[in-house]
N, C-alpha and C positions, 0 to 999 in steps of 0.2 A: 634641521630635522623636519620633515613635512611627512606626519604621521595619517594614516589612512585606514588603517585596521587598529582596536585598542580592543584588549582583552584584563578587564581587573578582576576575576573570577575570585571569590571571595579573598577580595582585598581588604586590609585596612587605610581606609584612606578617606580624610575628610569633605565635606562640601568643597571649601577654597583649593584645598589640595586638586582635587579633579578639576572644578574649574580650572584654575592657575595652568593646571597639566596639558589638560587635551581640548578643553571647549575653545583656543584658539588654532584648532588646525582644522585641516578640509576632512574631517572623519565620513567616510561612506559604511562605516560599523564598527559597534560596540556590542562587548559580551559583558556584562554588569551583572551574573550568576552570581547569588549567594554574596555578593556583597557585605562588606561589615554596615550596621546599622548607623555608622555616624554617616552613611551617607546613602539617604533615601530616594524611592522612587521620584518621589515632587522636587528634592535637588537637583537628579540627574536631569527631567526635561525642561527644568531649569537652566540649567547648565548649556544647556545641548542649544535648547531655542533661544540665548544669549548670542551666539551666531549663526549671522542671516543664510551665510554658504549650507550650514548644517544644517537649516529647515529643510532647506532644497533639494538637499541630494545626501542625507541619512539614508542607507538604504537597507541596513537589518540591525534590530534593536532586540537584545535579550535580557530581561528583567527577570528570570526566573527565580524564585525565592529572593527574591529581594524586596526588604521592609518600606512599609506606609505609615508614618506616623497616625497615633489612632483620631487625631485631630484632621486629620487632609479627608475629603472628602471625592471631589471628582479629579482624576487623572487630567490635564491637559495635553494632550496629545496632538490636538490637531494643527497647531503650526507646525509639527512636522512634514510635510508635505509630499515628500518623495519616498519614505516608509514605506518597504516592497513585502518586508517579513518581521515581525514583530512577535515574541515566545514572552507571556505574561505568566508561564505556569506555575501555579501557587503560590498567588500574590494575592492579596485583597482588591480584588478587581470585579467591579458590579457591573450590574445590565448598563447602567448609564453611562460607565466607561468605554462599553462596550457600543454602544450608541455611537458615542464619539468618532471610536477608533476603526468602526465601520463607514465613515464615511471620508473616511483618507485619500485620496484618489488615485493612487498606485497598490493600494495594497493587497498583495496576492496570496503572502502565506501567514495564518494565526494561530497562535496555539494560546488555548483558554483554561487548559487543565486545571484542575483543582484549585476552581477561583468560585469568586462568591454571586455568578453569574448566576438570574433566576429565570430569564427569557432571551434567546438567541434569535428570535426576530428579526433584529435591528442587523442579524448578516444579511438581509435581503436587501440591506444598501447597497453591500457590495457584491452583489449576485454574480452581476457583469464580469469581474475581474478575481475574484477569491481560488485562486489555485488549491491551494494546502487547507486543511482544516483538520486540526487536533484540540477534542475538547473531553478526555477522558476523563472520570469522575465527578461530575458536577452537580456535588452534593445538595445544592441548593435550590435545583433548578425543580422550576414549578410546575410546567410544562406539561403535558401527555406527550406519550410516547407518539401516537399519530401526530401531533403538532410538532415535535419534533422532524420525523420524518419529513414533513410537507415543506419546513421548512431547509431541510438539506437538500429535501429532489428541484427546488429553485434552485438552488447552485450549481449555474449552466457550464460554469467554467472551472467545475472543482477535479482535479486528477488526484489526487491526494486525501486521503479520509480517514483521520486516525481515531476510534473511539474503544479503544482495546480494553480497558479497563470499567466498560460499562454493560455486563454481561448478556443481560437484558435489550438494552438497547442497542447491543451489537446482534443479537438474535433475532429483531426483527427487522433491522435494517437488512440484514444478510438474505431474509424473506421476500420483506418490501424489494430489493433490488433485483434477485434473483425470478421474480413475478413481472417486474417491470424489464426487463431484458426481453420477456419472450412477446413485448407488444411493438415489435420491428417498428420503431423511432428511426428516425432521420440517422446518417451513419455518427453522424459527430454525438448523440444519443447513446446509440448503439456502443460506440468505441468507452464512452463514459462506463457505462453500466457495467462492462467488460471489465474495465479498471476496478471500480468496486469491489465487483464481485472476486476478484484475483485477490482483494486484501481480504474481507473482511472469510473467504472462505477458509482462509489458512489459519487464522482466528478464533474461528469455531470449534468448539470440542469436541470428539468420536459422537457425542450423546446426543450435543445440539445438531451435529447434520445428519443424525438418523434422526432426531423431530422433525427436518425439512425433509423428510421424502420425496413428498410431492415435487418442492419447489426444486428440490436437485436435478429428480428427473428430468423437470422441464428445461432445469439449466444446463445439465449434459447435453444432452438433444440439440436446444439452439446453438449452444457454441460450439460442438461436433457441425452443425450447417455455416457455422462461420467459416470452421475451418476447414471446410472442405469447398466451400465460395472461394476463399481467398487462394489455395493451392489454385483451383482451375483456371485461377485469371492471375495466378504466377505472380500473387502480391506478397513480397514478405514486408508490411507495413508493420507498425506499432499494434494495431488491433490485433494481429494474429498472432504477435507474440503475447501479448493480455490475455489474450483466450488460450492459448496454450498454458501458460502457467495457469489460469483457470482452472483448469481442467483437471492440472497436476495438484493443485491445492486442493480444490472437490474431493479428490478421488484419495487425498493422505489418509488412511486410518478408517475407512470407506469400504468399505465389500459392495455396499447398496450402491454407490456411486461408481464402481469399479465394474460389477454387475450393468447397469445402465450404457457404462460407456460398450461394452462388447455387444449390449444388445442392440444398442443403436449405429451399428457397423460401424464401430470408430478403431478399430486394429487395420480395416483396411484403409480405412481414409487418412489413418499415421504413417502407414508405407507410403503413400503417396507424399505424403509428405515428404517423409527421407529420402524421394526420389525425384520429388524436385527442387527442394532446397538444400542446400547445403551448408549453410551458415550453423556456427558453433551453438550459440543463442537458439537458434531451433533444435539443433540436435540434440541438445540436453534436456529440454523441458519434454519432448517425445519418448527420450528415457528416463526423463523421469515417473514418468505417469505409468511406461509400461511395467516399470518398476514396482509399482504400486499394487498395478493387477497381479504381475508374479506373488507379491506378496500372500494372496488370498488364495488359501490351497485349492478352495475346487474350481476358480479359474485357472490358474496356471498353464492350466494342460491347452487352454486354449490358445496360447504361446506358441503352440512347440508345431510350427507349419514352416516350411521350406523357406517362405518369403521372410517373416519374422526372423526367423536363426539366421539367414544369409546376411540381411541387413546388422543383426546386433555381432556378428563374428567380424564383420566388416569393421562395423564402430569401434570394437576393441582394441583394435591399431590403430586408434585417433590419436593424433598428435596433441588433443586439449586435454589434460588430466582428466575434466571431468567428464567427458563424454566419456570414456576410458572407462571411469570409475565405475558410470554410471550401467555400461555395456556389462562390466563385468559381474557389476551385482544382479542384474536380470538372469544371467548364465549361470549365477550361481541356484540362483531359485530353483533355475528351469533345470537343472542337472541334479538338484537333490532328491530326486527319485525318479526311480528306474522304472516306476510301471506304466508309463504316459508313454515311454519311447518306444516300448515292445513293436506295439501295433504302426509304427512310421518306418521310414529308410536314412532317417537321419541321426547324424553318427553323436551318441552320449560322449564315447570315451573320448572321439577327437574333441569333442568340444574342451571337455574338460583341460586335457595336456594345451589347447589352446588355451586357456585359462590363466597356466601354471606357464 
């Protein structure tokens, strides 16, 4: 047996037992969740840093809810060496730990959540390399919220950003982000900020993105230029899908962001879109958003143009469920009232039996 993956999710199983078990095999991951208390976090990196293969080439380590004898003091972490992703969430894990396990030399994803962390500082060790970062509820933390921040916009290599459960400091990050998007950064920048703002928009509650007015506007606007840069020059990258889903999360539950996008010519810059890409992944996130605008009775009517219907009649015979789905719920909007089509030549009823 030469084990490689090991999952003891709240297991009962002691020190020796795990040792004896799995600390001599080549393990490249362990899920140690919820563990029974006869066997603590200081046995397991015990255990683990017992063999030499496993400093080396550990490469994802889950200690969530899993106990600290109240006598242990600092985590040893750092002979682990090859630690890529490491989830500590609601452990008794302090800044010093966090010290530590910031200067790991592969590590790219951390999750800190509801640990006893009182300064995150010490991630600017890992500036360079920190992919993922989830560090929701950090009761503890002493911090200001600008010190905060300054310390996340250092992390140059972060795609990942989970702080959902920090309402506050997800409302300003969503600010901060959305403000620094429109200071046209280098594209690797650029493409960051885009990521961001795709999470923490969809995050945000109807309440808190009518408090960002300002900042939306300016984030529709710029990523309506993203996405009309990247159509011209026929790129369907990673960025242009980040900013299309941008767009579609801005605009969930939104009138004021929904409003912005039509007035910043983004109905015809999404036809272009649909006419020159064709991938599923774009066509869904393009109806999703227009989705959104149907939603909002006194835009709708702005839907209802020759090019818009032609395209979304088209989509409705996609072979993808959801473009499908997605085509068909716009048509339903757009069909729930009769007095928008009076004044056009385009046909209510056919759409409808298309529909049905």
């Amino acid at each position: 047996m030469k084990l490689k993956l090991v999952n003891i999710q709240k297991a009962k199983i002691s020190t020796a037992a795990f040792v004896k078990a799995f600390c001599h095999h080549k393990l490249i991951e362990l899920d140690a969740t919820a563990v029974h208390t006869d066997l603590s976090i200081p046995d397991i990196l015990s255990g683990l840093c017992s063999n030499s293969w496993i400093q080396g080439n550990l490469r994802r380590l889950i200690l969530d809810s899993t106990s600290i004898p109240r006598d242990s003091r600092l985590l040893f972490f750092g002979q682990l060496t090859g630690l890529r992703v490491l989830s500590v969430f609601n452990v008794c894990f302090h800044s010093e730990d966090l010290a530590r396990v910031s200067q790991l030399p592969k590590l790219e994803s951390l999750d800190i959540s509801n640990t006893l962390v009182t300064n995150i500082s010490a991630l600017l060790t890992c500036k360079d390399r920190l992919r993922s970062l989830t560090m929701h509820y950090l009761k503890c933390l002493t911090m200001t919220k600008p010190q905060i921040l300054a310390v996340i916009r250092e992390l140059k290599c972060l795609l990942h950003l989970d702080i959902s459960d920090h309402r506050q400091l997800r409302f300003d990050a969503a600010k901060f982000v959305m403000r620094w998007l429109c200071k046209h950064e280098s594209p690797k920048m650029q493409a960051m900020a885009v990521s961001i703002t795709s999470i923490l928009a969809l995050q945000l509650s109807p309440e808190q993105t009518a408090q960002l007015k300002e900042e939306v506007f300016m984030a529709v606007k710029e990523l309506l230029a993203i996405v009309k840069q990247k159509t011209a020059e026929n790129l369907d990258d990673v960025t242009l899908l980040f900013t299309l889903k941008a767009l579609w999360n801005l605009t969930e539950q939104s009138p004021a962001a929904c409003r912005h996008f039509i007035e910043n010519q983004g109905l015809a810059i999404f036809i272009q879109v649909l006419e020159t890409f064709s991938e599923t992944a774009i066509q869904s996130k393009v109806l999703g958003l227009l989705n959104n605008v149907a939603e909002v009775r006194e835009l709708f009517s702005k839907l209802i143009t020759e090019d818009v219907v032609k395209h979304i009649s088209s989509l409705l015979h996609s072979k993808e469920l959801e473009v499908s789905y997605l085509a068909a719920g716009i048509i339903a909007h757009l069909t729930s009232d009769k007095q928008p089509w009076i004044s056009c030549d385009l046909q209510r009823t056919a759409l409808l039996q298309d529909l049905v």
